[in-house]
N, C-alpha and C positions, 0 to 999 in steps of 0.2 A: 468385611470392610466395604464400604463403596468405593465405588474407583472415579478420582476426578481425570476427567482426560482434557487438558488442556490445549487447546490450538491457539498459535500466533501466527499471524498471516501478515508476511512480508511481502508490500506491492507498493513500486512506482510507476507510473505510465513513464514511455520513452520522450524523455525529454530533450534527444537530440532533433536536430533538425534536419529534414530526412535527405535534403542533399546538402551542406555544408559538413554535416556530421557536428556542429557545432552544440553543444549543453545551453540551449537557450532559459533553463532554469537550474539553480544546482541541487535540486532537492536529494536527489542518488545521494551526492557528496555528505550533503547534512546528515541525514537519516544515518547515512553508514557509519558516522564519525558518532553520531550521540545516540542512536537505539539500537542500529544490527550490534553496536560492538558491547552495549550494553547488556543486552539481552541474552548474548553468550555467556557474559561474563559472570551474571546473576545463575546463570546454568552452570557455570565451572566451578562458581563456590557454594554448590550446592548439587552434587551429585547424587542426594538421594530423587531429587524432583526429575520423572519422567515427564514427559509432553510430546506434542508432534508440533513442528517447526512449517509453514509452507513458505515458499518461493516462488517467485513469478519468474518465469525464465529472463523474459527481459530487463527485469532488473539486475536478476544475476548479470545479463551481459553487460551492462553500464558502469557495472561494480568492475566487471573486468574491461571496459574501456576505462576512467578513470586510471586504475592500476597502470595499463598501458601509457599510460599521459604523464604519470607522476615517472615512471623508467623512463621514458624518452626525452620529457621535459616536449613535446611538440602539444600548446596547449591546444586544447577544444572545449577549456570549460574557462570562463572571465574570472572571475573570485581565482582560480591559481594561477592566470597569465598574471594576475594585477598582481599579486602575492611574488611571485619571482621575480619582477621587472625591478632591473638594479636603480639603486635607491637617484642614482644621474638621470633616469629618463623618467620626463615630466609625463603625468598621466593624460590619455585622450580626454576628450570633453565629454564622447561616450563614456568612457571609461568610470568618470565620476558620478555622470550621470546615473549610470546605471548599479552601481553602490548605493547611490543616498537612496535608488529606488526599491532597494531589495536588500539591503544589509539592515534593517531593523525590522523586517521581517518575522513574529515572533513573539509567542507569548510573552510580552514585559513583564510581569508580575513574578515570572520564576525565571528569566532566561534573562531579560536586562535591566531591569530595577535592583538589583543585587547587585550589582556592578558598579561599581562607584566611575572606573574612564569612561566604562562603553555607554554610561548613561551618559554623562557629560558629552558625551560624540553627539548623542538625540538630542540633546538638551540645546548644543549649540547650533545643528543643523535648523531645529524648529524658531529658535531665536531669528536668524536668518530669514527664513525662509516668512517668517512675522513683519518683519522690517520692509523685505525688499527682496523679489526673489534673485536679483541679479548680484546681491548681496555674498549667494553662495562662491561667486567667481573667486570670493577672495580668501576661501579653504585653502591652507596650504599643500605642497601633496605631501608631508608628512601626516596630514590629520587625514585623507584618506590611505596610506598605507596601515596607519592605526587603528582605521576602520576595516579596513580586510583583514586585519588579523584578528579583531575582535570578532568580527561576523564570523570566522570557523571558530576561535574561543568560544562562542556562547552555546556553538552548536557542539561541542565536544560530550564527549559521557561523561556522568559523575567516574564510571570505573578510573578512567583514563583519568580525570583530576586524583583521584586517591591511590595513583599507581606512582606517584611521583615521575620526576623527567620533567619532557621541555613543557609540556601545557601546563602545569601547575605554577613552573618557573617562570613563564611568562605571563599566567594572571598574577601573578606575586607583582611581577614587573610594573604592568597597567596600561604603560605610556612607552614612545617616542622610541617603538620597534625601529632595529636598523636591519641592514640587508640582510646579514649575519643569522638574525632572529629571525626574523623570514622563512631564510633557509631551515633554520633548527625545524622548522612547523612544518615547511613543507617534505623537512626527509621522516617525521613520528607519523604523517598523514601516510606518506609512504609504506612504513610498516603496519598501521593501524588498517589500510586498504588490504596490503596483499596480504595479510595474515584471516583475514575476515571467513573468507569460504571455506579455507582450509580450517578453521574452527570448529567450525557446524558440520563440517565431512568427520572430525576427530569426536565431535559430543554423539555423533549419532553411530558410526564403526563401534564407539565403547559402549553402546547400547541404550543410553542416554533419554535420545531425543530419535525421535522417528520425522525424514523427511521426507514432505506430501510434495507437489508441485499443482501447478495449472494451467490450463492450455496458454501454451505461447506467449499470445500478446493483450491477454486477459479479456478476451472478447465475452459481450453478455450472449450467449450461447444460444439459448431457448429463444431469445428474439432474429439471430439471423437464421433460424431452422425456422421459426412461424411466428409475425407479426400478431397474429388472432391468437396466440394464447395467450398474449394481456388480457386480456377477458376474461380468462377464466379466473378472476381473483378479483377484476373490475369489469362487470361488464358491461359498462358506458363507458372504456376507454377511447378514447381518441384517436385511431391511427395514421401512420402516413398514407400518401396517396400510393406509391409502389403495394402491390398484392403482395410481397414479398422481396427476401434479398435476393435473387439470382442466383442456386449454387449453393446458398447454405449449407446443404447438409455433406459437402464437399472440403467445403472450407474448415468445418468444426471439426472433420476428422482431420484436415494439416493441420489443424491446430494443438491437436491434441497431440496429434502423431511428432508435432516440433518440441512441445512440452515433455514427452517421455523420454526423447534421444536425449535433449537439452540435460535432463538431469540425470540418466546414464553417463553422458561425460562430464558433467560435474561433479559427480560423488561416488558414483562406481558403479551402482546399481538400478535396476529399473526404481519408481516408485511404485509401492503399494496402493496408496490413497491418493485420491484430486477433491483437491477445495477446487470448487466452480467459483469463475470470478461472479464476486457480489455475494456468494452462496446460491448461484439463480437457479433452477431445475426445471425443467418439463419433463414429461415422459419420452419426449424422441429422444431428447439429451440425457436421459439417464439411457434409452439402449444402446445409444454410441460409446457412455462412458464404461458400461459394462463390455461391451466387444472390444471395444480397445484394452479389456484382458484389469482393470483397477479393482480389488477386492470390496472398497471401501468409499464411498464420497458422503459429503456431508452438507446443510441447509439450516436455514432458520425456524426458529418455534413456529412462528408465522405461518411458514408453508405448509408443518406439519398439522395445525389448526384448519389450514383451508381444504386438508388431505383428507381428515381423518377425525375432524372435529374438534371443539375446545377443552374435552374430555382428553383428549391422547395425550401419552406422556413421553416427555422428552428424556423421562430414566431409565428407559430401555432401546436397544436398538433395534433399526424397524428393516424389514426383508421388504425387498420392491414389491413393487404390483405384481401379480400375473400377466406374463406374456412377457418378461422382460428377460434376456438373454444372461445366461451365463447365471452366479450366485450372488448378489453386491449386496452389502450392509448399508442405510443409510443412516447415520447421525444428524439428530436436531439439537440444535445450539439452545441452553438456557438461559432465556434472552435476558432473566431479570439478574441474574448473575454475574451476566457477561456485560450486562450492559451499567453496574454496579463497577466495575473496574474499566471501562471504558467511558463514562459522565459526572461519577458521580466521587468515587473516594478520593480523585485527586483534590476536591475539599476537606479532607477528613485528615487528621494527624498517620501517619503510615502506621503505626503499630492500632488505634482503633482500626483501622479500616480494615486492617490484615483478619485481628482479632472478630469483627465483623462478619467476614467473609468466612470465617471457619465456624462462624456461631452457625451461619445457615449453610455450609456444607453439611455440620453433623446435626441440624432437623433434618435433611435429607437422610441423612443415615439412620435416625431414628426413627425415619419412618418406615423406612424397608432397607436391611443392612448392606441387601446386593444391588441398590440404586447406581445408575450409571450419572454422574455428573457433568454435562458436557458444555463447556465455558471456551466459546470461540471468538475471537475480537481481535482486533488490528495489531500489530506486535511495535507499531511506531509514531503513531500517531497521538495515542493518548499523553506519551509521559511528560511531554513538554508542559502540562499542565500540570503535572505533579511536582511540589517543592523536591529539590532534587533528582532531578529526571525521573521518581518514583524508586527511589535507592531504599528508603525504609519501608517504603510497603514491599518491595519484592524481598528484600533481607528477612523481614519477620514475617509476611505470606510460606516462604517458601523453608523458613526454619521449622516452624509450627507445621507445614507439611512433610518435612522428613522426621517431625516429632510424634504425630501423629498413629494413634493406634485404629482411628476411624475412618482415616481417608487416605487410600492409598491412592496416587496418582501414574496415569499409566497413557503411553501412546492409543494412538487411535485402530491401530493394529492390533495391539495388546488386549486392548476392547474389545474390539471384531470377534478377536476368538474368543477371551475370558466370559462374553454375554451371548456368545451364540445358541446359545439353546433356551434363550430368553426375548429372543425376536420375534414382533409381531408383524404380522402381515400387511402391508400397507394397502386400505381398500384403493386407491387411485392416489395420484401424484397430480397435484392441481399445480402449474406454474408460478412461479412467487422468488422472491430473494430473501435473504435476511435482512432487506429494510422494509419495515410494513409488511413483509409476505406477500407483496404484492411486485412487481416490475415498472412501476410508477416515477421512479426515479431517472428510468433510462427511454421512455415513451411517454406518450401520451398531450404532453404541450406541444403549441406550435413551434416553438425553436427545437424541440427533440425531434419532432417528428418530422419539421424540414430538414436539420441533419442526417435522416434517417433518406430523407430522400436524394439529397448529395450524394451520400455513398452509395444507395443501389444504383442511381447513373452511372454513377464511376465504374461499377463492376461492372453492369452489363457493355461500358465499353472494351473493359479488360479483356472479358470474355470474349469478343468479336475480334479484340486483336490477337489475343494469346489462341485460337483456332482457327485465325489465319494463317498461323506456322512460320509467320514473316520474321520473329523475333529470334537472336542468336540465343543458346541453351542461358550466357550469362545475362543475359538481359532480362529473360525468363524471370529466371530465378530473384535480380532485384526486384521486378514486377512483384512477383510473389510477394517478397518481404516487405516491400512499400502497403501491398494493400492489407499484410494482417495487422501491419500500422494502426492504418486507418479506421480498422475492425475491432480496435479497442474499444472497451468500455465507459471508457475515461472520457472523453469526449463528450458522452451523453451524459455523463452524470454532471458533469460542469455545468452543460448549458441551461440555464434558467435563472428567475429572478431572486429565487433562494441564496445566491450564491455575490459574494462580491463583486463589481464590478470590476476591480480589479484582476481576479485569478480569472474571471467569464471571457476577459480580453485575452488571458495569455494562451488559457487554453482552445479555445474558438479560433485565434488565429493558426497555433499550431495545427490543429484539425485541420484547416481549411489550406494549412502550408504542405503536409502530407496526401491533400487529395492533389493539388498544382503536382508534384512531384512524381505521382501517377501517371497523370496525364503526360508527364514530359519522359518520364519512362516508357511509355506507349507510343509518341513523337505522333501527340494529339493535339490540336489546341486547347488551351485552358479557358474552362468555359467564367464567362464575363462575372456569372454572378459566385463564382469564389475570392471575388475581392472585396466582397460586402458583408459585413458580418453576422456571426448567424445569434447571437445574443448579444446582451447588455448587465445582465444580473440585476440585482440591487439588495443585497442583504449586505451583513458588515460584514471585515474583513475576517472574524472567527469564522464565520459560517463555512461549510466544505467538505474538509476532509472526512469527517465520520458523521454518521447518521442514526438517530436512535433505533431501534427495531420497535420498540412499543415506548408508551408514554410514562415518566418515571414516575413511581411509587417507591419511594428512598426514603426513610427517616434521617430526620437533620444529622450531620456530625455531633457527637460526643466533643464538650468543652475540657480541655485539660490535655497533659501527653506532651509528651517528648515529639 
């Protein structure tokens, strides 16, 4: 049989605000409520399907602030302070403001065009907003309390609407939520939060599901160890003016070394394998991730093309280079596979698309029975585009794989070992991600590469104070966690003109709020030019979250189908 080993990669950037602690975006909230609780649940009713699950640590932790905020009731995130506020007190100006500004937020076509209130909410905001914008003053706040509830409603799972209870009961409703109702949403958000981790500790204990992590605060890895291995994949990249980050190869190992602890106390056990954020690799980054003791990491077709030619194949597992420490497996991602259930089938009826996708798992099998399949892509992103959250493609994807006599589906552990005596030798390790195989996305423009130089100022002042010794051990230590903040990856991938103007602002200014925060943890001044923005974007609001890895070749959907 060949073995498909599927990876879902679960990642938000830290969306608080690094001294208020405030959720200046609620994405965590969304995500957890319509895909992590999803995506378990397509795994609960369907126990023959193996996969490996990854986690970003700091998403785990937001998932566990949230929890904290829903027990306390002390909010830090707006969409649940607005949602609790008893139906007597009239909403701030902010308050509405920042609803109309992010509560339709959302693929419309499957999330609020189906909707017959929540569309009439857009419907009436944009009338308004036609007329007169001062027009809007005269929303009652009952028609925003009905837009707070609708805005987690749409964001909810299909599971959760077909579990019966209060969110079915209140799309049933539609309209004119009182306190009461309110309340019911905010005690199932309750259970539907603290139940979430301890799921995925219970699918993976039962042998299930295998859980990978990634360093920390999802920093691109290979770029703060060396600037100059953008070139090996472009070699007319662009770089910043900084020769380097300061420290680098310091910082990747707390990074790592926070991402191991982090999931030892979360689930019980070390991990086996690290998904590198992006998928990014060089060869220094793969010696760290080998010394830091990980059997198993994995990348994109892309890389393994730039490694090893356009000839090498992604159906077997590949052994590092020579000279690299310890024994580590690396996996390449199938990018036309993966990237078929990440672009392309959410146009496709779920059962063709399933039906599809198992057409060319088993040419893979018939070409070689012991092909290794390996299909890695985002675990939350895609499904909003799928008519319901993609509830009939993973139902009939993942029946037909417990039905299957030709494809068995297996962690990326299971892999490790079931293909190790079918591993090729990787002639060299060229740097690259799984978008384009190249590291393009987080360098090379002037807005990336003047972020890039924001941040080495900022460390090398870190470094000068934090070796001054002048700093108590806790100040230290938030120093520390401010700057692997900062050391996200998330920040470069926003900046540019590819991307909305919108999400370029939100994100750009968080960046630049997290470096202020630095410097006021150091008791430095903040330097003038982080008040001025480091991009503008201008692509539409879709643009963003996922990224092709290559350019599609997908035959249209199939007309017909349930």
């Amino acid at each position: 049989m060949a073995d498909l080993a599927l990876l879902w990669h679960m990642h938000q950037p830290d969306y608080r605000h690094p001294e208020t602690g405030q959720f200046v975006l609620p994405w965590v909230l969304l995500h957890a409520l319509k895909d992590y609780t999803d995506m378990a649940g397509h795994l609960e009713r369907h126990p023959g399907v193996h996969c490996t699950v990854n986690f970003v640590p700091v998403l785990l932790e937001q998932i566990e602030d949230y929890c904290a905020q829903l027990h306390n009731r002390q909010w830090r995130d707006t969409l649940l302070r607005i949602l609790d506020a008893p139906s007597s007190q009239a909403l701030s100006e902010a308050d509405r403001a920042w609803l109309l500004d992010n509560a339709f937020h959302c693929n419309a076509p499957t999330m609020l065009e189906p909707f017959a209130p929540y569309r009439r909410l857009r419907d009436l905001a944009n009338l308004l907003r036609e007329q007169d914008g001062d027009a809007l003053h005269y929303l009652a706040d009952h028609y925003f309390t009905d837009l707070a509830t609708w805005y987690l409603l749409a964001w909810s799972g299909e599971t959760l609407r077909r579990a019966g209870g209060v969110i079915p009961e209140l799309m049933a409703k539609g309209s004119e939520f009182d306190q009461q109702d309110r309340q019911a949403l905010l005690g199932e958000v309750t259970r539907i939060l603290g139940d979430l981790i301890p799921r995925y500790r219970a699918l993976a204990e039962s042998g299930q599901i295998e859980l990978s992590c990634t360093p920390s605060h999802h920093p691109l890895a290979p770029l703060l160890l060396d600037f100059h291995v953008a070139r090996e994949a472009m070699p007319e990249c662009s770089l910043p003016s900084s020769p380097d980050y300061p420290g680098g190869r310091s910082r990747v190992a707390a990074q790592l070394d926070a991402g191991r602890s982090s999931h030892q106390r979360r689930f019980g056990k070390p991990p086996s394998g690290l998904w590198p954020a992006e998928g990014a690799l060089s060869t220094a980054f793969l010696k760290q991730i080998a010394e830091a003791g990980f059997v198993w990491t994995a990348s994109g077709q892309g890389v393994l093309r730039h490694s090893a030619g356009d000839a090498a194949d992604v159906g077997v597992p590949w052994q590092a280079p020579e000279g690299t420490p310890a024994d580590i497996t690396l996996f390449f991602r199938n990018e036309s596979l993966s990237d078929q259930i990440g672009f392309e089938y959410a146009k496709w009826h779920g059962r063709d698309a399933a039906e599809h996708f198992m057409h060319e798992a088993n040419a893979l099998h018939e070409q070689d029975p012991r092909n290794l399949i390996p299909v890695f892509l985002d675990g939350e992103n895609a499904w909003e585009y799928y008519p319901y959250n993609g509830w009939y493609f993973f139902s009939n994807l993942y029946t037909a794989l417990e039905q299957s006599d030709t494809i068995r589906t297996v962690t990326l552990s299971q892999a490790a070992a079931a293909h190790r005596d079918r591993r090729v030798r990787l002639p060299r390790l060229t740097a690259g991600s799984w978008v384009f195989g190249t590291l393009s996305t987080w360098i090379g423009s002037p807005d990336k590469n003047r972020a890039w130089e924001l941040l080495c100022t900022a460390k090398q002042c870190t470094d000068r104070v934090l070796d001054s010794g002048r700093l108590s051990a806790e100040r230290r230590a938030q120093v520390l966690q401010c700057l692997s903040g900062c050391e996200s990856s998330d920040w470069f991938w926003w900046l540019g003109d590819y991307n909305s103007p919108h999400s370029v602002a939100s994100f750009d200014l968080l960046f630049r709020d997290n470096l202020k925060a630095l410097y006021r943890l150091l008791e430095l001044p903040v330097p003038a030019s982080l008040e001025h923005p480091i991009s503008h974007g201008g692509a539409s609001d879709s643009a963003g979250t996922m990224r092709r890895a290559v350019a599609p070749e997908i035959p249209e959907a199939p007309e017909g189908g349930p």
